[in-house]
N, C-alpha and C positions, 0 to 999 in steps of 0.2 A: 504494500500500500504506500501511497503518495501522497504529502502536504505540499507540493512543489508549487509556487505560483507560478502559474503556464501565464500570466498576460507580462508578466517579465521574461523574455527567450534571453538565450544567451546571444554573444555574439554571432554575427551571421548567421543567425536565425531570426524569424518570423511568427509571430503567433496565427494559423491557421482558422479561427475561429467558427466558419461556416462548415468545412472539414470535418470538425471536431463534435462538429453539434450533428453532422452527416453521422458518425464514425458512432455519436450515441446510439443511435439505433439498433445499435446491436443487440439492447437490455430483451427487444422483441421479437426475438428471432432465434434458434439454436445456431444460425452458422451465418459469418459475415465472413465475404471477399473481397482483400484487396487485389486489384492484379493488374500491375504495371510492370514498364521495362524496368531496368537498371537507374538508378537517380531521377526517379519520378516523386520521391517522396513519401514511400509508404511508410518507412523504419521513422523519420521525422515525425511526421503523423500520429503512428503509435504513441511514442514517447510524448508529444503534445496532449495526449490523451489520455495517457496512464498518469500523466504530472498533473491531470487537473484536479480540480477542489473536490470533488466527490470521494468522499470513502468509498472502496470497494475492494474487494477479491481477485486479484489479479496475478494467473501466471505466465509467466512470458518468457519463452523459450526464443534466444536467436538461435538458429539451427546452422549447425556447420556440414561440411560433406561426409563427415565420419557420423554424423547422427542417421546415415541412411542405415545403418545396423540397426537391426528392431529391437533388441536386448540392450544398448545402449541409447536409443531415442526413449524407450518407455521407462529404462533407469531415469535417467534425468527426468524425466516428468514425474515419475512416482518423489525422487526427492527434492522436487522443486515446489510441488501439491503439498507435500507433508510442510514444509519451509514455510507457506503462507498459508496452510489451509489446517490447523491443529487437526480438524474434525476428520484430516480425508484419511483414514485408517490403515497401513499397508497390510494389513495382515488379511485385507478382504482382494488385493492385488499384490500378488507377487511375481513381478515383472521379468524374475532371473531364469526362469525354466519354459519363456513363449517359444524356444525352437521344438518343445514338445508336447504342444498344444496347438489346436487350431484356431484360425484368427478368431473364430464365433466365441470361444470360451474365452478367448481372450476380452475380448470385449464387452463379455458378459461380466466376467470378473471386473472389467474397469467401470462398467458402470455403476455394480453394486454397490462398488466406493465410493464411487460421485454420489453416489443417492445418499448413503449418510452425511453430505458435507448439507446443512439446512441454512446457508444464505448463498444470495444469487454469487455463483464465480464465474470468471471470465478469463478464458484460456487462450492466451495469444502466442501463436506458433509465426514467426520472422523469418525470410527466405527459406519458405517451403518446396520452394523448386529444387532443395537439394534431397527430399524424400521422393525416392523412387522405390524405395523395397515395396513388391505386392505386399507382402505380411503385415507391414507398416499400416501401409493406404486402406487395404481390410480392413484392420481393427477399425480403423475412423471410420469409413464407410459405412460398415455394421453399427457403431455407436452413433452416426446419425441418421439411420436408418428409424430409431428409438430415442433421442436424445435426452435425457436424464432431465426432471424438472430443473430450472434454474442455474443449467447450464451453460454459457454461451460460448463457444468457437470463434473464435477470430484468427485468420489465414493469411501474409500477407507472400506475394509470391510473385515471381516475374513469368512464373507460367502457368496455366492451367492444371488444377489438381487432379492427377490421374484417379476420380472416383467420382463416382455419377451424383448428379445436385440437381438433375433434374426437375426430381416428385417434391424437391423443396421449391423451387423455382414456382411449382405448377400451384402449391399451398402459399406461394408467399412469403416464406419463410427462410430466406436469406436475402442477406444486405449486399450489394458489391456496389464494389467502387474501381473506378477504372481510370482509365490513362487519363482520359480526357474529365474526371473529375478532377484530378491532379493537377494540371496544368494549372500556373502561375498565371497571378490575374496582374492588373497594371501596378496595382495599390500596394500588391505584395513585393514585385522588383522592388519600386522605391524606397520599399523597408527593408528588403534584403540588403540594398545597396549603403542604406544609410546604417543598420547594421555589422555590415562590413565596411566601415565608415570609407566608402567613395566618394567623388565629388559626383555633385546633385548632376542627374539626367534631366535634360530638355526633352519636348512629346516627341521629336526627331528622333534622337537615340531611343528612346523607350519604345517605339512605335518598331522600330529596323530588330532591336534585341529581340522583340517579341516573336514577330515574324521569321528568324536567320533558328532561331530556337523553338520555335509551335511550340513555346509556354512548358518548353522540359527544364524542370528543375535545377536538374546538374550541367544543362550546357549554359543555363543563366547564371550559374554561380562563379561556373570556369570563365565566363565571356565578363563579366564583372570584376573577379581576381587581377586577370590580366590586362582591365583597363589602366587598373590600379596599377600595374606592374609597370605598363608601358604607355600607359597615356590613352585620352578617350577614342584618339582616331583607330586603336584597336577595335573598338565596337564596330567602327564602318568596316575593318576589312577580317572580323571574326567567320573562319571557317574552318573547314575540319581538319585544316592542316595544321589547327594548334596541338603541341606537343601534349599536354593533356589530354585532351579529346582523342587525341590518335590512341595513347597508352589507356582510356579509357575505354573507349568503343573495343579493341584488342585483347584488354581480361573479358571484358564485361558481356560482348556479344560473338566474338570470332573463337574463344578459346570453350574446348569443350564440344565444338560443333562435330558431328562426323564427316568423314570427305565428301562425300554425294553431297548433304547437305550445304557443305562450306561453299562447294563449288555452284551449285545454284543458289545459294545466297549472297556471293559475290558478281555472279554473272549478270544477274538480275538486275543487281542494280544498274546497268549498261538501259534501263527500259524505267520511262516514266513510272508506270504502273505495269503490270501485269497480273494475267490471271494461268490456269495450269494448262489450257490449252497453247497460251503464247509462250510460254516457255519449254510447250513438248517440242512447239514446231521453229522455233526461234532458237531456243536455245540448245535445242536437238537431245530430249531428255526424252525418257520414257515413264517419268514414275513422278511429273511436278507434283500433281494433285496432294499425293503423301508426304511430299516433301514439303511442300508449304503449309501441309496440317503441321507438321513437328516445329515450324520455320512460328508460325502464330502461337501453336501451345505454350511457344517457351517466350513471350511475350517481346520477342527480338525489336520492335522497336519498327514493325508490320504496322502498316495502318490503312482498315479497307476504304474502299472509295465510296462517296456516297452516289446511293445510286444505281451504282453499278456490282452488284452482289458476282461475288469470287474474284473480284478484282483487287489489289492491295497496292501501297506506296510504300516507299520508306520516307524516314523522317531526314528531311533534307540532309543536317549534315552528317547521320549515316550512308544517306548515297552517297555523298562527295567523297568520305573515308571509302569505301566501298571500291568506287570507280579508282581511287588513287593505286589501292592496294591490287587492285585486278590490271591497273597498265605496270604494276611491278610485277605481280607473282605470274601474271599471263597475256601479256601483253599480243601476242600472235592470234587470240581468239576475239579480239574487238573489231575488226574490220568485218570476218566473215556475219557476226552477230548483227552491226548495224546493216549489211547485205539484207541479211533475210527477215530483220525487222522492216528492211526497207518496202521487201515483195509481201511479205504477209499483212502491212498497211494498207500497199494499195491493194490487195483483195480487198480487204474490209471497209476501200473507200475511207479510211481515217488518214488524209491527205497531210491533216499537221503534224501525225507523227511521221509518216513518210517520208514528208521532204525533212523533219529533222534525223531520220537516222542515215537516209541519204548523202545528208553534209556530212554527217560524221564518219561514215564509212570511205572517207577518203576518194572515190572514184566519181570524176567531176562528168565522167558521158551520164552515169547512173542517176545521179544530183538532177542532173538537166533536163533527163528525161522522163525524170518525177515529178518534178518541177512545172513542166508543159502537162502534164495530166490533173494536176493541184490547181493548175490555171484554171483548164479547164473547166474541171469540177467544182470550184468555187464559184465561178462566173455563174454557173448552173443552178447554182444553188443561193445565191447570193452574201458569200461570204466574202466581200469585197476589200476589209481588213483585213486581212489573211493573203492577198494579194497585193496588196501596200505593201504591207511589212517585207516581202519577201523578196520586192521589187527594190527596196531599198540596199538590200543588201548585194544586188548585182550592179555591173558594170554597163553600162547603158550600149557598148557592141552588145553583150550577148542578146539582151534584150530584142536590138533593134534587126539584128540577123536571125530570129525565128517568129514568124507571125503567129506560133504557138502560146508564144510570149507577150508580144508587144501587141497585139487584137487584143487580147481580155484586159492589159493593163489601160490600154486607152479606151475602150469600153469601162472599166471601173475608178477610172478620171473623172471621165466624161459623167457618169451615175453620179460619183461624188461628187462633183460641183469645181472641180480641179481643172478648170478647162485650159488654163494656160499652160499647166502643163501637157494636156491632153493634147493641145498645140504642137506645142516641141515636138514630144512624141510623133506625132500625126505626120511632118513633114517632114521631124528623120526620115521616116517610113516609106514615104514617095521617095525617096532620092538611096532609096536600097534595093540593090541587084537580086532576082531573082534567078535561077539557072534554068532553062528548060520552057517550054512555049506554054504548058500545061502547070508548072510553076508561079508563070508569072500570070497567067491566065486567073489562076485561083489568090493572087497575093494582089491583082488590079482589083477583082472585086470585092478584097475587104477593104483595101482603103475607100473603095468609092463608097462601102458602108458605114465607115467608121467616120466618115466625111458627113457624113447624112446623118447619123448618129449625136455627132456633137452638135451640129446647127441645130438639131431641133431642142437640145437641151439647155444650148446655150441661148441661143435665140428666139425659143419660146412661139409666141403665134405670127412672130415675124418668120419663123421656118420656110422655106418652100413656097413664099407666096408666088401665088398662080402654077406653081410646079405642076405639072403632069404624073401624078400619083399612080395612074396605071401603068402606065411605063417603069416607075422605079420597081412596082411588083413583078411587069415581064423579065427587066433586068435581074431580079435577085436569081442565079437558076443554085449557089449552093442551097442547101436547103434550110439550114441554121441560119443563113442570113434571110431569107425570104421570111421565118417565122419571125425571127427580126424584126424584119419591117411592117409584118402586118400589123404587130403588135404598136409600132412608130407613126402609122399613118393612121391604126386607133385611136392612139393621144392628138394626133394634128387634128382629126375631125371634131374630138371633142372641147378641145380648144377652143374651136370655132365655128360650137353650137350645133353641128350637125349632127344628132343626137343615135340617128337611124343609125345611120352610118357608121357611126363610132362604136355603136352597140353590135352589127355585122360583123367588123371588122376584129375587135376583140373577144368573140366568140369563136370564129375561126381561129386567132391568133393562141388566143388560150388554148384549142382543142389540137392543135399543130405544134407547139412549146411543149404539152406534158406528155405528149406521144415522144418528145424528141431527149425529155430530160431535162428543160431548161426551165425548173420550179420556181422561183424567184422571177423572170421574167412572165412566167404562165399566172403567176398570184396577183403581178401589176397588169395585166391584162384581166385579170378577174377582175380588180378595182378598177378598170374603166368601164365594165358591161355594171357595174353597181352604180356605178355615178352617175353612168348615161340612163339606166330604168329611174335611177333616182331624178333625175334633172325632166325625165317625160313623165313623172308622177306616177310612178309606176312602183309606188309607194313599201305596197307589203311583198311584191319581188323580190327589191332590192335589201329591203330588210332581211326577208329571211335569206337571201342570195348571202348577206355580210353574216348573219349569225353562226351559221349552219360552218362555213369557211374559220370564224373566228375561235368560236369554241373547241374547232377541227385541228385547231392548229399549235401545237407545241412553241409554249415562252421563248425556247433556244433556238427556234427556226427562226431565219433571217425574215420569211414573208410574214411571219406572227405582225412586224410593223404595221406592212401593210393592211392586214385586215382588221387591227386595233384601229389604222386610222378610220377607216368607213365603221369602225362601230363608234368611236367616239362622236359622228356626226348621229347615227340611229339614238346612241343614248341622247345626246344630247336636242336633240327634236320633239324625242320623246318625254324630256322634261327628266332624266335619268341623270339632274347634274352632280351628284354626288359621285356616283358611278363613273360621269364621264370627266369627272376632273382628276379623280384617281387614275383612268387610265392614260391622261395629256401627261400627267407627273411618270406617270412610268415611263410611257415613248419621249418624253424630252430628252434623256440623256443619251436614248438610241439615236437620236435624230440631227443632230446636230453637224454632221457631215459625212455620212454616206448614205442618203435617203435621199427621194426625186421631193424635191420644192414642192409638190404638190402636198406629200407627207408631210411634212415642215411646214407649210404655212397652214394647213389644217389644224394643228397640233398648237400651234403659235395663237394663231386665232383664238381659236377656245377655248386657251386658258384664260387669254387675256379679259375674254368676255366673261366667262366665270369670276374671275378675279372684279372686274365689273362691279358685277353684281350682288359680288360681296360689300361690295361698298371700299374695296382696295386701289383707290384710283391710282395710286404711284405706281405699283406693282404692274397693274395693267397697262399704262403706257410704256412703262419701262420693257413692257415683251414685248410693244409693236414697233417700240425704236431697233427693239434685239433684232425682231425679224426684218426693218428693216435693211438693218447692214448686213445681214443675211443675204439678202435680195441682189445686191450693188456687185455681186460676185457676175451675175451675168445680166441678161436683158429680159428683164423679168416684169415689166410694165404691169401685166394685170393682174400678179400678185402683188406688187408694190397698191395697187389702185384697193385690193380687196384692204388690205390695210390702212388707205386713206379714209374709206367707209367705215371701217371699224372707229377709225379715231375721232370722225365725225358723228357719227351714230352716239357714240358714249358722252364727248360733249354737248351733244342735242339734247339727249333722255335726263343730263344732271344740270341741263341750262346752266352750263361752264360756256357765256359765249366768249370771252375772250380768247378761249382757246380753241373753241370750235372759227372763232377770224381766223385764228395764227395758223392753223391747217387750209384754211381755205384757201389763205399768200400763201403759204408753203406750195404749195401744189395746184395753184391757180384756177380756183371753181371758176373766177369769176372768166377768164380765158375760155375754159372751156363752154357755159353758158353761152357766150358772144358768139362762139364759132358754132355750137349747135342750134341757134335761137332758130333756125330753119332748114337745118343739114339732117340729112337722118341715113344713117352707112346704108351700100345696099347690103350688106352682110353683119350677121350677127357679131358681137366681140364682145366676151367677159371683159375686158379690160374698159371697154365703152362705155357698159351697163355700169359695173361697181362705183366709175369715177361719175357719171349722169345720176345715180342715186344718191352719192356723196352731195354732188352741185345739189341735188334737190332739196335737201336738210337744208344746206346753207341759205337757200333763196324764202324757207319755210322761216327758218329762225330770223331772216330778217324782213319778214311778212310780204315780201312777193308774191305773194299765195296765185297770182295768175301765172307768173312764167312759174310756179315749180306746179303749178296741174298741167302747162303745155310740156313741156322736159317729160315730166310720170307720162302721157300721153305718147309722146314720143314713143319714149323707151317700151313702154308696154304695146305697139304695135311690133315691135322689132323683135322683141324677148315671144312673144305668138307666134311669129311669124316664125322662127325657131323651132317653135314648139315646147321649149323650157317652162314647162309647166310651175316648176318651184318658185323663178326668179316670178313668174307674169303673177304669181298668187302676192307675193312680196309688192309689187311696184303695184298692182293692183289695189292691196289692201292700203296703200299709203295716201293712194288716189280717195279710197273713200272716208277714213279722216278726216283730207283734207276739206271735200264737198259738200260730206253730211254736216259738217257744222252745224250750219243753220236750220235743219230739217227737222220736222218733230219724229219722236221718239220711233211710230210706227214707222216710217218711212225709211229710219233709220234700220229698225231691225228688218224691212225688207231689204233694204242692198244690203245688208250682211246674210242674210238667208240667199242672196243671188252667188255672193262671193263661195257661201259655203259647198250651194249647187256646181259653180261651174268648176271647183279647184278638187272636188271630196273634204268632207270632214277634217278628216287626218293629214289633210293635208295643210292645215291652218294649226301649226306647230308652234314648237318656241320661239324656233328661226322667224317664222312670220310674225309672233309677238313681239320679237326685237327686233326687227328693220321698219317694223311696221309702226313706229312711234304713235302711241294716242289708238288703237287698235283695243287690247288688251283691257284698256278701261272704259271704252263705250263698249265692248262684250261683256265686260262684267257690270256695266247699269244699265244694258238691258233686258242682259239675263236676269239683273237682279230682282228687278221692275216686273219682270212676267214676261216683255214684251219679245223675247228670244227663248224660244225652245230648244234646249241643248238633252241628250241624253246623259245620265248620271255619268260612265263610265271617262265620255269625253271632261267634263267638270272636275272630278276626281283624278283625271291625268294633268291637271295644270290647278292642284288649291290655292298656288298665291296669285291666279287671275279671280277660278270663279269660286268663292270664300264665302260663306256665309254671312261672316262678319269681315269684310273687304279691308285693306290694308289702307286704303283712300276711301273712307267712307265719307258723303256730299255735305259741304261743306255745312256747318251747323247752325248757321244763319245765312241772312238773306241778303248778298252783298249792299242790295236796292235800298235795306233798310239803314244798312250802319254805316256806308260810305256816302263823302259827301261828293256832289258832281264831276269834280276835279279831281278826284278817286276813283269815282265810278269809270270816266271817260279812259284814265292809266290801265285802269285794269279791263276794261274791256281791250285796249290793244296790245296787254301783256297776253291773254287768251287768243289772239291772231299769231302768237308767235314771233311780235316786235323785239328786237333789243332795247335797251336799254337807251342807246345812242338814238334808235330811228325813233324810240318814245318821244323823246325829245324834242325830234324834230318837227313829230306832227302836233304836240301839244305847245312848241315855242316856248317850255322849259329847259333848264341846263342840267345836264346830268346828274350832279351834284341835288339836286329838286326834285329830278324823278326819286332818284333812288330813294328819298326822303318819304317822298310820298307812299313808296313801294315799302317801306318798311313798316311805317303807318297801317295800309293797307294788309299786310301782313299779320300784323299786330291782331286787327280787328276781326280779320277772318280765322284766326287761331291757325296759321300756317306757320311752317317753320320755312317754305322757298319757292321759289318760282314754278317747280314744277309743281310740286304742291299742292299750290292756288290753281295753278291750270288742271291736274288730274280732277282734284277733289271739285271745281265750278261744275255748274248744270251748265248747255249748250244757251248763247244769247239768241 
């Protein structure tokens, strides 16, 4: 027994606390396991735990390799039982004659004696992996097959205890504690360190310690010691070549092994991970499976993969010792190994272990033409990082001399938004010889697709204007590039509204891509056949066309992006903003430079709108500046425009006019007004539409009310004429806003019953409540009035429009009664949508007067702001 105060450790040590209170639990249970490698901490532990303030019964054997004799293990236990335990009797165990007895009497005999000890004891056996005698392991096995009241087992061990704990497992009735319980948290380095009085660690050292060590006990102590020795820039260049760690990993894991074992335990680590099939065929074994059972039993310092079940790692700087001691002891078998790591990869299509055993194998044809099939296959798949990096690390001949090479790299340029490089690239490439007529034959027609490829990415709906699009398809005759293209002249149709067409085209495109393997571009042709049903209102299509894909599709797949983005637009329609802001926050850090702009400004957009809506206005502008400079990468006008509308939109709905002006000069509403006052394109253009509904806010908030119904007019003949069902419900519902005004109540909710007829229901969404300023609260007071029949389910899909108790409920008096004329007159042309400034002008007050007046007014009508008084007024 122990009075030891455990919250005072000695030096370089640590008081365990959570551990220890883990480690209690023992009192409820007959058998608790520790089982970790070598300096994880289990003998610490103990001792932390036997030193604490509790009285108790405690015998604690550390076991040596001569204790695997069973007449010398159960001596010492019988007098070590007697030593702390008066009550435990030998005379009912007598330990000196078990070679002639069987383990059962044996065990009967020891329990008899535990049974007369009457308080709880607690039997702690310390590297137990040095018991192997069957006789030994028998008797325990048999005693806790029965285990005696009030007796509890504690085991701590670097390997698996050869006797079955199963049927306790299945009862609950064992504790274990394992590696990854062990592992060293941030709080505890810093007290080891200060402990071992080091100079104080910054999060940089402590963050690199943590990670060079996966939180093992003894290489934090060794990696500490030696800073101290040699100073802290030992932390940056700590690995396993310190002389410690060598002479420690060398008793601790290498000594003791058998050969077979030694030798695929050192081979192995030659291999990321492996499982016992990659080492039968890899490392040309016939018996891994058993060898990596003995390799894990003995707690070597194996750790499996998550995940991937019979798969295992070592612990970093065990493989680095590993590998060092395998180019000494065997240096001749490391090339043939990364050889047939390299063929056994590409079977398995695992491309990034491939090209890495490839480098390592020395043989630069092998490397390169692992290399060209990893291009491949990623380009296919959409692993376009994976191509960067690997790009980086060649010399720009090899590249530019195999269009193996240099096709997917400027194809994943070009995806990535890298066009000047894509450039370079692109016109090395014309001015490189090919040999042979049927060479150069097939090397013309990828430049002329990789040519075609970047305009359109770069250049957007400027692409190909007037280009002869069936010509580029007779041209395409290989046949990866014709899927190629169909899938290119998809995005150009629907660029530019032609909805049909874009929807043909990427139906083919997609059904010709995943016949060929090329899944990532067959997923972005899926998202164009969604966006075009969705932009013809073709509503629960494309819904369920996105779910059905989204849910389909694995987090680690490259197209997973893709189809997050088209659900982030369903959630978000559907009024799912919860939903849909968690998954913008997950695709943001996907997105940021290897996804098509269309991903990106999706993703950008909606948060920003959410954030909106939160009432987070910094936040929200600050993403539409991000995705501005985003944008400024190529020629990207009609995403840039879809962001002018956002910024305009959000200043309009919070009557921020100053800042709704300062967008307007930024980006010239007032320019573009002048040049459309009677122009109208013969062809559709998102980039026309987004910036004409922008211009229209503007000319609303400064009560033009007749050019911005002739602009909506405009625009909504052009956006029909299309066919864009989505946008013509938007610029339509903005149209009636602005008209109804004046109308009484019925006539109101008839053109809202017309709107609802010619768009469908569901189609008058969130989207439509946010571009549709002033929309959302004439639906909800006329629903609320009676005067609009809605069905429950649609009400319930949007409760902060139609609420029972509305969020703008009418103003609570009668402005007619409390304001005086020169109030009245203010606030009727704040309700037109005037600023501040054009108040002014029409009342031949100075700014400074209106606003006084507006305060005033505000006051009286119990408003806290401009939009306020205009939501919450009855129509004049």
């Amino acid at each position: 027994m122990s009075t030891t105060d455990a919250s005072r450790p000695a030096a370089g040590r640590f008081y365990r606390k959570e551990l220890v209170a883990l480690l209690d639990h023992c009192v409820r249970v007959p058998l608790t396991l520790l089982l970790a490698p070598a300096g994880a901490g289990k003998s610490t532990l103990l001792s932390q735990w036997q030193s604490g303030g509790e009285s108790r019964a405690v015998v604690s054997l550390n076991l040596r390799p001569a204790d695997d004799d069973p007449v010398r293990f159960l001596r010492r236990f019988a007098e070590r039982t007697r030593a702390v335990v008066p009550a435990f009797d030998t005379s009912w165990f007598m330990p000196f004659d078990v070679a002639e007895l069987p383990p059962s009497s044996i065990a009967d005999a020891l329990f008899d004696a535990l049974e007369q000890v009457r308080e709880p004891l607690f039997i702690v056996f310390d590297d137990f992996q040095h018991i192997r005698s069957p006789e030994t392991l028998s008797v325990i096995s048999t005693l806790l097959n029965q285990p005696p009241a009030d007796v509890h087992l504690i085991i701590a061990s670097r390997t698996q205890p050869s006797f079955d704990v199963s049927r306790l497992r299945l009862d609950d009735a064992v504790v274990e504690i394992g590696a990854a319980d062990l592992k060293i948290r941030r709080e505890e380095v810093t007290a080891l360190n200060e402990g071992l009085g080091g100079t104080a660690l910054d999060e940089g050292e402590l963050a690199h310690l943590l990670t060079i060590t996966e939180g093992w006990m003894a290489g934090v102590k060794i990696a500490l010691l030696a800073a101290m020795r040699s100073g802290m820039q030992t932390l940056q260049d700590f690995d396993a070549s310190q002389p410690e760690l060598m002479e420690y990993f060398g008793h601790a894991v290498l000594k003791g092994l058998p050969d077979t074992a030694r030798t695929l335990f050192m081979q192995s680590s030659l291999l990321d991970s492996f499982s016992a099939e990659l080492c039968d065929q890899v490392l040309q074994s016939d018996r891994a499976a058993r060898l990596i059972e003995e390799l894990t039993s003995r707690e070597l310092f194996l750790i499996p993969v998550p995940g991937k079940p019979g798969w295992y790692r070592y612990h970093a700087l065990l493989k680095d010792f590993l590998r060092a001691r395998v180019a000494i002891d065997m240096p001749d078998c490391i090339a043939p190994i990364h050889r047939r790591a390299t063929r056994y990869f590409v079977r398995q299509q695992n491309f990034r272990q491939a090209v890495w055993h490839a480098k390592r194998a020395g043989d630069d044809s092998l490397f390169i033409h692992c290399l060209e099939q990893a291009f491949d296959y990623w380009l296919r798949e959409g692993y376009t990082a994976h191509i960067l990096d690997w790009a980086e690390t060649l010399p720009d001949s090899v590249i530019l001399s195999r269009d193996e090479l240099s096709a997917p790299l400027i194809s994943t340029l070009t995806l990535s938004r890298r066009f000047f490089r894509a450039r370079y690239y692109l016109d090395a490439l014309k001015e490189a010889t090919r040999t042979g007529e049927a060479a150069w034959g097939n090397h013309a027609r990828v430049i002329d697709f990789l040519e075609m490829h970047l305009q359109l990415f770069q250049h957007d709906t400027d692409f190909m204007e007037g280009a002869n699009l069936s010509l580029l398809m007779e041209s395409s005759g290989h046949r990866d590039i014709r899927a190629f293209s169909l899938a290119m002249v998809a995005y150009y149709h629907l660029q530019h509204g032609r909805l049909e067409s874009a929807l043909a085209f990427s139906c083919q495109a997609r059904d010709v891509l995943l016949r060929l393997g090329h899944h990532f571009t067959a997923g972005y042709a899926g998202l164009i056949t969604a966006l075009a049903n969705h932009q013809l209102g073709h509503i629960g299509e494309a819904v369920a066309f996105i779910n059905e894909h989204f849910h389909g599709t694995s987090r680690d797949c490259p197209t997973w992006s893709l189809w997050a983005t088209g659900m982030v637009v369903v959630l978000y329609d559907q009024n799912r903003l919860e939903e849909a802001q968690q998954l913008c926050e997950d695709l943001l850090p996907m997105v940021s430079s290897a996804s098509a702009t269309e991903v990106i400004s999706t993703v950008y957009l909606t948060l920003s709108r959410l954030q909106h809506l939160q009432g987070k206005q910094k936040p929200s502008e600050r993403m539409l500046e991000k995705l501005l400079g985003i944008l400024q990468l190529g020629n990207y006008q009609r995403f840039v425009n879809m962001a002018v509308l956002e910024m305009m939109r959000q200043a309009f709905t919070t009557g921020h006019w100053a800042r709704l002006d300062a967008v307007a000069e930024r980006f010239d509403l007032a320019g573009w007004v002048a040049e459309n006052a009677a122009r109208t394109p013969p062809t559709y253009s998102q980039s026309w539409e987004r910036k004409g509904l922008a211009a229209a806010y503007w000319l609303i908030a400064n009560g033009r009310l007749a050019e911005a119904e002739a602009v909506l007019q405009r625009l909504l003949a052009v956006v029909k004429a299309a066919g864009i069902m989505t946008r013509a419900s938007i610029i339509e519902a903005n149209l009636l806003v602005i008209t109804g005004k004046g109308l009484s109540a019925s006539e109101q909710a008839k053109r809202v019953d017309e709107l609802i007829t010619r768009y469908g229901l569901l189609n008058i969404n969130r989207s439509v409540f946010d571009e549709a300023p002033g929309l959302a609260s004439l639906m909800q007071r006329l629903w609320g009035s009676g005067a609009l029949m809605l069905p429950d389910f649609y009400t319930e899909l949007f409760p902060s429009v139609f609420d029972a108790a509305p969020a703008n409920d009418p103003l609570a008096v009668d402005p007619d009664s409390v304001l005086t004329p020169k109030e009245l007159e203010i606030f009727e042309l704040l309700q037109s949508g005037l600023s501040n400034a054009h108040i002014s002008e029409k009342t031949g007050t100075s700014v400074t007067t209106t606003k006084w007046h507006l305060k005033n007014i505000y006051s009286k009508l119990g408003v806290s702001s401009r939009t306020e008084a205009v939501l919450r007024a009855a129509p004049r």
